[in-house]
N, CA and C of each residue as an Amber inpcrd file, in Angstrom:
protein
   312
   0.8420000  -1.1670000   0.0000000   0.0000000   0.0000000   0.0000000
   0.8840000   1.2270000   0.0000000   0.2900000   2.2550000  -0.8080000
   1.2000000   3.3580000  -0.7550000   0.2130000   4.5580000  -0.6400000
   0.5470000   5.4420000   0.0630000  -0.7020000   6.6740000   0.4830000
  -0.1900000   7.6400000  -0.0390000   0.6780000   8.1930000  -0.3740000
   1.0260000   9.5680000  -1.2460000   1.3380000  10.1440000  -0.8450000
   1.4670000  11.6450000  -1.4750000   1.9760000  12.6950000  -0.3980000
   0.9230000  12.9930000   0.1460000   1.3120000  13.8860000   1.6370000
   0.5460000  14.2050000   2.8900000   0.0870000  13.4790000   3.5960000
  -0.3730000  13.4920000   5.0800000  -0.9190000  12.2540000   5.7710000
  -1.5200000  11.6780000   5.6250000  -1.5880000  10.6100000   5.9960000
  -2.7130000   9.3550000   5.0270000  -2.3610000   8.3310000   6.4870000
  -4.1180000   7.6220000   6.5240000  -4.3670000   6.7210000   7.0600000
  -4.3940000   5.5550000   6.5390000  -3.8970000   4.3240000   7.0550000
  -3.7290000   3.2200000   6.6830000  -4.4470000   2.1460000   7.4620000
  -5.9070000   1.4960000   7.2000000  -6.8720000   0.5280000   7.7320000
  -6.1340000  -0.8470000   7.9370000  -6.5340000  -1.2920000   9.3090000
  -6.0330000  -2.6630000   9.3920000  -6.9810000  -3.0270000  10.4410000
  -7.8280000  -4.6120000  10.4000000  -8.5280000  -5.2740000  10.9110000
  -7.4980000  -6.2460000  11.5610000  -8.0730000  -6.7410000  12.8650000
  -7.5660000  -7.7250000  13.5300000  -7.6340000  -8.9690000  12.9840000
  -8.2990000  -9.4630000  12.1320000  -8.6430000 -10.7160000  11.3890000
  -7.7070000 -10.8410000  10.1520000  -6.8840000  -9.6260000  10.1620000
  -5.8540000  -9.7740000   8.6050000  -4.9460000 -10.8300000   8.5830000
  -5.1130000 -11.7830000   7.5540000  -4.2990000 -12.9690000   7.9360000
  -3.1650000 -13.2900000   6.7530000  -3.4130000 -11.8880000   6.1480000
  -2.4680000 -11.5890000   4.7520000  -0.7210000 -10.4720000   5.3490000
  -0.0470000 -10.9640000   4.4390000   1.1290000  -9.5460000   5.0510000
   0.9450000  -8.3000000   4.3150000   0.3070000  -7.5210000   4.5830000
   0.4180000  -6.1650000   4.2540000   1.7850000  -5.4590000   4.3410000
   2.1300000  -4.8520000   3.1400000   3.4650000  -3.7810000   3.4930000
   2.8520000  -2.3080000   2.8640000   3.5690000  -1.3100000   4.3840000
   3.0010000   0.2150000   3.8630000   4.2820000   0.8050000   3.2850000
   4.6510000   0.8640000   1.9150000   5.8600000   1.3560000   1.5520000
   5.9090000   2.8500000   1.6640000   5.3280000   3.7540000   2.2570000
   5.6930000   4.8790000   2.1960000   5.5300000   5.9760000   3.9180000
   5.3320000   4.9870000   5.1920000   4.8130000   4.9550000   6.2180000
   5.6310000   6.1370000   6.7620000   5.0580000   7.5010000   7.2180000
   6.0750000   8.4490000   7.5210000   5.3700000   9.0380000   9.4460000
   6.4740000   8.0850000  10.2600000   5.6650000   7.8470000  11.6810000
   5.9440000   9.6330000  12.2580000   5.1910000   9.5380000  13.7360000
   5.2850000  10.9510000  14.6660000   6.9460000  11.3580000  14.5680000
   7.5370000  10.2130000  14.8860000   9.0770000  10.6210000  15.2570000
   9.6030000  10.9050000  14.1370000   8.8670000  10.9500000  13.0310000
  10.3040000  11.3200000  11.7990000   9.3530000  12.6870000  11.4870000
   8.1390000  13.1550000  11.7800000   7.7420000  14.0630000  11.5160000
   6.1980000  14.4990000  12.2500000   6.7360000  14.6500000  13.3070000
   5.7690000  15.0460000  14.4580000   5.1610000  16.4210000  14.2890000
   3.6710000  15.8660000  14.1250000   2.4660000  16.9000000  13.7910000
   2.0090000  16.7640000  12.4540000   2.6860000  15.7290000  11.5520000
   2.6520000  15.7160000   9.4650000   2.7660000  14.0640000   9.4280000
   2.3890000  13.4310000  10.2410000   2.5580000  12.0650000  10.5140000
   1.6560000  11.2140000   9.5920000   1.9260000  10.1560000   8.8370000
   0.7330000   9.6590000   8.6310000   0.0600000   8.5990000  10.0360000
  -1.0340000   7.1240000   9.7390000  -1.3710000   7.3080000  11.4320000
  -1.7310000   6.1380000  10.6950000  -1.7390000   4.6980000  11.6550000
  -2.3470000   3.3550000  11.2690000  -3.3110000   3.4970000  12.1830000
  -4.7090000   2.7670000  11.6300000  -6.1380000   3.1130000  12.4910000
  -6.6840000   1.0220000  12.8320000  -6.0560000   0.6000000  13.3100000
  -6.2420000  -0.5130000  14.0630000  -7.8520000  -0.6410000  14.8620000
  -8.5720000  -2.1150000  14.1860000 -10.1950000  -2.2160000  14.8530000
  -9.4360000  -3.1360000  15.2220000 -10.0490000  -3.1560000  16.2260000
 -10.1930000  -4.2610000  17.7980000 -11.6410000  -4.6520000  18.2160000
 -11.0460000  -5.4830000  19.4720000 -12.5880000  -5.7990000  19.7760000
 -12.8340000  -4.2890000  20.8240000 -13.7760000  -3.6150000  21.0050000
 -13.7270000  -2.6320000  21.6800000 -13.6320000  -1.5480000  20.9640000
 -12.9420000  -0.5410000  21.6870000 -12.7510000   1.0300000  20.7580000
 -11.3080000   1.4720000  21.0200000 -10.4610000   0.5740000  22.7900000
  -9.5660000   1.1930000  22.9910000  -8.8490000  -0.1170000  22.7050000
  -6.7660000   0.7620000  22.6770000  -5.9840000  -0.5190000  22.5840000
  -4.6050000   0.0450000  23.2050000  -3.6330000  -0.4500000  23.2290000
  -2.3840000  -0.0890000  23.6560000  -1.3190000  -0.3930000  22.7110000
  -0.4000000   0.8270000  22.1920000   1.0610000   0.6720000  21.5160000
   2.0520000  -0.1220000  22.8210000   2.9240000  -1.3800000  23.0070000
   3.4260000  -1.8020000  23.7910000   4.4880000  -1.9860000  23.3490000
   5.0180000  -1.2880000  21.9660000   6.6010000  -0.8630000  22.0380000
   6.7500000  -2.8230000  21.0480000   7.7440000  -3.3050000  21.9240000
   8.6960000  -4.5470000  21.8340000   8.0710000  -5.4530000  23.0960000
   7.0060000  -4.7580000  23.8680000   6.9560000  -5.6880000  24.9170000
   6.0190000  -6.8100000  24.7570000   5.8970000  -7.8240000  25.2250000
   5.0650000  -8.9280000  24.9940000   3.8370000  -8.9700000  25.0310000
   2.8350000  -9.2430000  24.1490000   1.3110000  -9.2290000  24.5070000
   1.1470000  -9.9340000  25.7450000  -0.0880000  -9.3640000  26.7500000
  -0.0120000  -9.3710000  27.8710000  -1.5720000  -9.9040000  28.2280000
  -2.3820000  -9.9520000  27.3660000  -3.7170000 -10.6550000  27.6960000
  -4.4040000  -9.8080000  28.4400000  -4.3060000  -8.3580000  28.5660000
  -5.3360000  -7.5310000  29.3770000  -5.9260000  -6.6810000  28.6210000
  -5.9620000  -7.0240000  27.2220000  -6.8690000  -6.2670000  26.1410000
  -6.1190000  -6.0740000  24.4840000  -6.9120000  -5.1680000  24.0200000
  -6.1770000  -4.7800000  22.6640000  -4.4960000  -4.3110000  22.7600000
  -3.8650000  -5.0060000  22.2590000  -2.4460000  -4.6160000  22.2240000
  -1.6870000  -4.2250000  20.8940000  -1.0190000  -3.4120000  20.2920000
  -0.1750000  -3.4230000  19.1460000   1.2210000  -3.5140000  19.3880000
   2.2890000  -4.2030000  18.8670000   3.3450000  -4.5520000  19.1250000
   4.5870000  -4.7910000  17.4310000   5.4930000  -3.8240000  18.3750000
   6.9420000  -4.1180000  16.9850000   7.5950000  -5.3100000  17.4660000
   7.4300000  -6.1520000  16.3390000   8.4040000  -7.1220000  16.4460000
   9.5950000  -7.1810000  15.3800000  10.6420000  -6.8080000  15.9380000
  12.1480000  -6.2110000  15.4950000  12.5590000  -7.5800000  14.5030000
  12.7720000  -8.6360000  15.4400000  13.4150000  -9.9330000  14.4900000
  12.6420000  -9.8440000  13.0720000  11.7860000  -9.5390000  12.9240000
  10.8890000  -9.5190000  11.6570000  10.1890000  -8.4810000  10.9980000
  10.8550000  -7.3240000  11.8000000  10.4700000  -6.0040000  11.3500000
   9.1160000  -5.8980000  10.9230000   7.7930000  -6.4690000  11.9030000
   6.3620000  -6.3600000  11.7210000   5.8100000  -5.8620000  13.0360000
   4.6090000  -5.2570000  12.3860000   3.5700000  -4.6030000  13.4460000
   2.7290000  -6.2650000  13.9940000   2.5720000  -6.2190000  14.9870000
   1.3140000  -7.6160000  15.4210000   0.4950000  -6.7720000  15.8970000
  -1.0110000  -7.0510000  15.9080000  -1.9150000  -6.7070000  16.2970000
  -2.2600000  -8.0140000  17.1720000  -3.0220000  -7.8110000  18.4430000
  -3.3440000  -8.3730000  19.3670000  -4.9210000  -7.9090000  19.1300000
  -5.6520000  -7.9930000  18.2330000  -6.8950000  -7.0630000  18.5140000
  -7.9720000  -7.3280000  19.5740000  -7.9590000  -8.4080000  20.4940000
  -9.0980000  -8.9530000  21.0100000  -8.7040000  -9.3110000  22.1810000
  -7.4690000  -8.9240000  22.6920000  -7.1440000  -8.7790000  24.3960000
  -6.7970000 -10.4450000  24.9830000  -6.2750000 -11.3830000  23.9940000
  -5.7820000 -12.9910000  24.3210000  -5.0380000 -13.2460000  24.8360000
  -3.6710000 -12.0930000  24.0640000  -2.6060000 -12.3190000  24.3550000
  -1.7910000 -12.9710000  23.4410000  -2.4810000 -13.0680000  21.9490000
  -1.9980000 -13.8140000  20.5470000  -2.1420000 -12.5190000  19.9060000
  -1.1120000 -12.6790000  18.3980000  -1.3460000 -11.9470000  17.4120000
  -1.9140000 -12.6890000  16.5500000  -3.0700000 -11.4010000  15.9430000
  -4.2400000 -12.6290000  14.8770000  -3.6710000 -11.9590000  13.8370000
  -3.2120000 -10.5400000  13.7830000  -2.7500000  -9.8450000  12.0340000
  -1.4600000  -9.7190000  12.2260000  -0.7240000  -8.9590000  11.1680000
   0.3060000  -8.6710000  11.2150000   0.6420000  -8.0190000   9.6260000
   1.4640000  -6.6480000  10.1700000   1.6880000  -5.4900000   8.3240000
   2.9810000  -5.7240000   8.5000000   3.9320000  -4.9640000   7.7880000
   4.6730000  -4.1020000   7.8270000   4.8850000  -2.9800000   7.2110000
   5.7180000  -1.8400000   7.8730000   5.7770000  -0.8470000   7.4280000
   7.4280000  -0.3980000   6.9320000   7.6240000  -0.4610000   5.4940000
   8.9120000  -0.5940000   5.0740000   9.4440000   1.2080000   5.5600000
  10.6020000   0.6740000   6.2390000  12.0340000   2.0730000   6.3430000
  11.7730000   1.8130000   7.7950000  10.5910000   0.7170000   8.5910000
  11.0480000   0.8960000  10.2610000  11.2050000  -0.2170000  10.4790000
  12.9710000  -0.3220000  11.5320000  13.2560000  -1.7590000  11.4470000
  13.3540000  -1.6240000  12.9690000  12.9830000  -0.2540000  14.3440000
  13.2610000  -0.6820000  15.4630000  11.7240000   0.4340000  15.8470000
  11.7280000  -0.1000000  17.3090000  10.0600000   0.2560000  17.8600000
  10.3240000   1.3290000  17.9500000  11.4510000   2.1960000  18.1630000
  11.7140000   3.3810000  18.5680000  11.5110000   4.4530000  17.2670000
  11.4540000   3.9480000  16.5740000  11.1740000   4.6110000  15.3640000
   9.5440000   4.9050000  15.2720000   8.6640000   4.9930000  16.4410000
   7.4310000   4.7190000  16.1000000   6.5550000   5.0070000  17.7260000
   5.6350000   5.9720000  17.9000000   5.3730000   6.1980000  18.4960000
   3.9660000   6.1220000  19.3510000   3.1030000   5.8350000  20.1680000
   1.6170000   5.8640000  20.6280000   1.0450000   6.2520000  19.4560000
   1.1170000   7.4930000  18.9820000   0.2370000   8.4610000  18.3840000
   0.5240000   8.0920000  17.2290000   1.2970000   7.0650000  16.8190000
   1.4930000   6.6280000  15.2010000   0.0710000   5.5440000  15.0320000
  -0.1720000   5.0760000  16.1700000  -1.7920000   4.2920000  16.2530000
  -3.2780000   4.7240000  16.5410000  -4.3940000   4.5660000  15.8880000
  -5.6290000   4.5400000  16.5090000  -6.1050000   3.6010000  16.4350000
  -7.0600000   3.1080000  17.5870000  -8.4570000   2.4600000  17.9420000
  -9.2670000   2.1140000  17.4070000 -10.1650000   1.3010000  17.1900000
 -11.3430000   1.8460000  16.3340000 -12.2180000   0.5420000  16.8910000
């Protein structure tokens, strides 16, 4: 997927069982306030960015996993990842911030 110039949202369901790649993904930290923004449905409305840390089974979670340079979505609070994108040019979590995610 490629969104163009200016910010652009990029849809992802918890049920995605395909690899999505966003080749043009421009997060808060490389341009905070001009960001584009991934909009993650879950079960619910809320979820948590948890960095590198391990899904934790106390709800919606999103997570960088570095060895494989992919986003996991946790959408349904298990403690499994059911989807999983990536977003080409980010290969560490730090590159990527809360506010690079929404809810839905």
């Amino acid at each position: 997927m490629t969104g163009g110039n200016g910010q652009d949202t990029f849809y992802f369901y918890s049920e995605n069982f395909g690899l999505d790649v966003v080749t043009d993904f421009v997060s808060n930290v490389a341009a905070p306030g001009a960001a584009d923004q991934v909009k993650v449905q879950v079960t619910g409305s809320t979820g948590e960015w948890i960095g590198t840390d391990d899904f934790d089974g106390t709800g919606p979670q999103v997570k960088f996993e570095e060895a494989y340079q992919l986003i996991l979505i946790d959408g349904d609070g298990d403690g499994f990842a059911e989807a999983n994108f990536r977003l080409d040019g980010i290969s560490q979590a730090d590159q990527l911030t809360a506010t690079d995610f929404l809810f839905a």
